[in-house]
C-alpha positions as CSV (number, residue, x, y, z in Angstrom):
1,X,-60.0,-71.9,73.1
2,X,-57.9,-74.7,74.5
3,X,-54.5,-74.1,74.9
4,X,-53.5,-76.2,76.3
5,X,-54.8,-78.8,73.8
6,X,-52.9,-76.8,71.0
7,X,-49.7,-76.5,73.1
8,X,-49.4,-80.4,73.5
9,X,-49.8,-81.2,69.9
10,X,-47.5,-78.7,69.0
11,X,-45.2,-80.7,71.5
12,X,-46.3,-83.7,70.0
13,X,-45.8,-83.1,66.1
14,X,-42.8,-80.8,67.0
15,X,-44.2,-77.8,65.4
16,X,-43.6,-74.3,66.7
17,X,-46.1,-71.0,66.2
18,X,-43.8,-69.9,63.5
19,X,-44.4,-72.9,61.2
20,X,-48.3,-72.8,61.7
21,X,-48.1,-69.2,60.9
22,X,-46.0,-70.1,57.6
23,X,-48.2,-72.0,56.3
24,X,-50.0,-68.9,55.7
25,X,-47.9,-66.7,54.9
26,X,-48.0,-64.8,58.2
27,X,-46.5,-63.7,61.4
28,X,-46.5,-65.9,64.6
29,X,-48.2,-63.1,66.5
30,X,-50.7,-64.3,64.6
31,X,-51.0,-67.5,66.3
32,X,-50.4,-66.6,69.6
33,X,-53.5,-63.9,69.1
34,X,-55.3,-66.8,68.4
35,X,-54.2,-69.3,70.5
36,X,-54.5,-66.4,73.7
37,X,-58.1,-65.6,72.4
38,X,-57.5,-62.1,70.8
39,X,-57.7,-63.3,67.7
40,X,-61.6,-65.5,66.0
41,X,-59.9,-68.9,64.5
42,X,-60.8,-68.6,61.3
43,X,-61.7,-71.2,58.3
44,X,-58.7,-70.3,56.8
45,X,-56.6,-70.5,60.2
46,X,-58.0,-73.2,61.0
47,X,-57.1,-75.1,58.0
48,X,-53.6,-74.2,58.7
49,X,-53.5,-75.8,61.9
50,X,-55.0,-78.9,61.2
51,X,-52.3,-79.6,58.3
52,X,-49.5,-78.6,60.4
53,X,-51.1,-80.2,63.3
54,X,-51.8,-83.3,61.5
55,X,-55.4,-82.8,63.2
56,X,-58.7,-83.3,61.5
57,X,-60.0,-80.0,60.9
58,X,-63.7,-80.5,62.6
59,X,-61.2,-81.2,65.9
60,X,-59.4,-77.9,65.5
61,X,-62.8,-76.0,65.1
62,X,-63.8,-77.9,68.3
63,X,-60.9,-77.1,70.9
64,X,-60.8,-73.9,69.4
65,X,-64.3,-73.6,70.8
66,X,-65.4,-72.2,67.3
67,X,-68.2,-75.4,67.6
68,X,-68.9,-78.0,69.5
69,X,-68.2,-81.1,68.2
70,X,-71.4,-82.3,66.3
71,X,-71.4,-79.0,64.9
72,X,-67.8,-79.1,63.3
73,X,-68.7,-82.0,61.8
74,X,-71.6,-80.6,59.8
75,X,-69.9,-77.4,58.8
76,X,-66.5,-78.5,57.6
77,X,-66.9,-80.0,54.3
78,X,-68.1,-76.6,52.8
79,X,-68.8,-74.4,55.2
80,X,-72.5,-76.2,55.2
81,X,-75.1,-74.7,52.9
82,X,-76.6,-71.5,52.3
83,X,-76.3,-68.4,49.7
84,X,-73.2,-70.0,48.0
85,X,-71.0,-73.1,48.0
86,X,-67.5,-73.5,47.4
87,X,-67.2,-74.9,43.5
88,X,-66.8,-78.7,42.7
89,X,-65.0,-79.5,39.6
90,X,-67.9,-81.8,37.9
91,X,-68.2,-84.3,35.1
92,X,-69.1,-81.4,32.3
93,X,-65.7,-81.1,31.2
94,X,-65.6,-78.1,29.1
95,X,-67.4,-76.0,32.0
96,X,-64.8,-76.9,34.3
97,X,-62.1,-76.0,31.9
98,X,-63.4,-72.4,31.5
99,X,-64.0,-72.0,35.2
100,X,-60.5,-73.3,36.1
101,X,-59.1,-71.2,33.0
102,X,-61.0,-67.9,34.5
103,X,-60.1,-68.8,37.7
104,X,-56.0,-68.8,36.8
105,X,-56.8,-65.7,35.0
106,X,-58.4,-63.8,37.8
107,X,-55.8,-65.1,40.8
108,X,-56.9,-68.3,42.2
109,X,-54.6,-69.9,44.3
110,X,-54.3,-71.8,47.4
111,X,-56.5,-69.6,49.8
112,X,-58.0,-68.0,46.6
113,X,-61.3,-70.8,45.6
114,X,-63.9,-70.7,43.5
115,X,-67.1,-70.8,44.9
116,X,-70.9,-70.6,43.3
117,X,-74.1,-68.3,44.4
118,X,-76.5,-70.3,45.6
119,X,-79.0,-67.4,46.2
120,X,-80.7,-63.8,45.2
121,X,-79.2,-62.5,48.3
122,X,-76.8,-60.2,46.1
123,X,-79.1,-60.1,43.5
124,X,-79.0,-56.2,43.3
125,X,-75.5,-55.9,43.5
126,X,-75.5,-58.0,40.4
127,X,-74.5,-61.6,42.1
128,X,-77.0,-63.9,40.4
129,X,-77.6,-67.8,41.3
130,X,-75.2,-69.7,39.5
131,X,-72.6,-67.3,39.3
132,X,-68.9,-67.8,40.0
133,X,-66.9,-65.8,42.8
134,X,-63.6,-66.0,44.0
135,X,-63.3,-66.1,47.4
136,X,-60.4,-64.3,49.1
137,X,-59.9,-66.4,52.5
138,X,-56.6,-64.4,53.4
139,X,-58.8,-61.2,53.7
140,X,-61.2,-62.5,55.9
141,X,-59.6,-60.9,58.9
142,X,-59.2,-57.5,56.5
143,X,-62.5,-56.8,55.1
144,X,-63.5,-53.3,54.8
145,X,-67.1,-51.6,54.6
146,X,-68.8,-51.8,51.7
147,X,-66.3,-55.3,51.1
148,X,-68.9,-58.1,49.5
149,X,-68.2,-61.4,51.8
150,X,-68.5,-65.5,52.8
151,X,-69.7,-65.5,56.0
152,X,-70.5,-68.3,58.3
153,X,-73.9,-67.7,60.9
154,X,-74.3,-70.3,63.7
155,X,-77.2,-71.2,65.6
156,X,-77.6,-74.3,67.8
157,X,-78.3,-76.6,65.0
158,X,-75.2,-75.9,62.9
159,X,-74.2,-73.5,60.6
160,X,-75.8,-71.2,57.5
161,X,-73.0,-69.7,54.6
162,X,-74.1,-66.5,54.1
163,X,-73.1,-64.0,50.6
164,X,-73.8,-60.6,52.4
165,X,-72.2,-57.0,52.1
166,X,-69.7,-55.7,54.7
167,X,-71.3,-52.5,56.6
168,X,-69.4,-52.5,60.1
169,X,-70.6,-53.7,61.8
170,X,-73.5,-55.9,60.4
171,X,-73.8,-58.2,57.1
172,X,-76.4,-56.7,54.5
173,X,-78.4,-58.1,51.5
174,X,-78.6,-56.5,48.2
175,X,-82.0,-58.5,47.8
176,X,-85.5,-57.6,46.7
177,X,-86.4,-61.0,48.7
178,X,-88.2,-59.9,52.4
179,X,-86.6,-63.5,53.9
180,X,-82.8,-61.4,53.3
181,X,-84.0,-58.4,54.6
182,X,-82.7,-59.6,58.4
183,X,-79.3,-58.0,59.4
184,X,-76.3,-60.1,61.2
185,X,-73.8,-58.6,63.5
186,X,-70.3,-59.7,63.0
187,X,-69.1,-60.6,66.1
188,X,-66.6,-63.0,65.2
189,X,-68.2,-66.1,67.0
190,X,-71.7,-66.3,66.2
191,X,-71.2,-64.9,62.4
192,X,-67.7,-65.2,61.2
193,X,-66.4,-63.8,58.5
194,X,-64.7,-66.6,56.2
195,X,-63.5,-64.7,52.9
196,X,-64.1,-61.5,51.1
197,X,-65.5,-61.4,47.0
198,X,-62.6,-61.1,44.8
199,X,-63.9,-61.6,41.8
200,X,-67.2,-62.7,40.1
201,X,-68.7,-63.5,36.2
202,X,-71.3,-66.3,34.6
203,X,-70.7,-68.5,31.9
């Protein structure tokens, strides 16, 4: 984490912890936790610092020593691929009125996005490709066991979005498949947690 860098574009935009903590919808302690290294920057954090900021968000990742630089790049624009994908409004115009209709219905707001299993890695929990979730980004920090959850595994090469159950303190699949079967330990650097399930159906 570089505070410094933070510090100075605070300085810089004229900003103060209270205003990136707003942005949220949370307390300042927040961002000094962050900013001090008790806290993991988050997706969802770091999304409020880079508007605030007026950073690009693949910088914030970076001095927040969440990835190196090449890395940020890759993962940003959703998370990278994996077991699900955040949702893209496409051309079919009567699907995407139903999901965004849904969606309304169910809670989605800033924070709150519709994303799309990719995967059978919830299969048995009764997740099935092509299904719609509502990811909860504010919760990330909150998840509790047994809590169903976008998670983010890094490796040298980039970054994998992972659709896995919450038992503390590992990521499970509900998956018949052999290639889920591995566990990942949450550790808040090497697998983040980025969002907890809200909400799911099919269409």
């Amino acid at each position: 984490m570089d505070e410094k860098w933070f510090k100075t574009q605070q300085k810089k935009v004229g900003v103060t912890a209270e205003d990136i903590a707003n942005k949220r919808g949370l307390s300042r302690v927040n961002v000094s936790h962050i900013l001090t290294g008790r806290q993991s920057m988050s997706l969802s954090w770091a999304k409020a610092f880079s508007e605030v900021l007026q950073q690009p968000l693949d910088v914030i990742l970076e001095k927040a020593g969440v990835t190196d630089a090449a890395t940020a790049q890759a993962v940003v624009p959703g998370f990278s691929e994996g077991d699900a994908s955040p949702w893209k409004q496409g051309p079919g115009l009567a699907e995407s009125a139903s999901v965004k209709s849904v969606a309304a219905a169910l809670g989605e707001r800033p924070g709150v996005d519709v994303w799309r299993v990719q995967s059978r890695s919830m299969a048995l929990a009764g997740l099935l490709e092509g299904d719609f979730i509502l990811v909860d980004t504010h919760q990330a920090e909150r998840v509790k066991a047994g809590d169903i959850v976008i998670a983010q595994v890094y490796n040298r090469t980039g970054a994998t979005t992972v659709l896995r159950r919450y038992a503390p303190p590992v990521l499970v699949a509900a998956s018949a498949d052999p290639d889920d079967a591995g566990v990942h330990v949450v550790d808040g650097v090497n697998v983040v947690v980025r969002g907890k399930v809200i909400a799911s159906w099919r269409t």
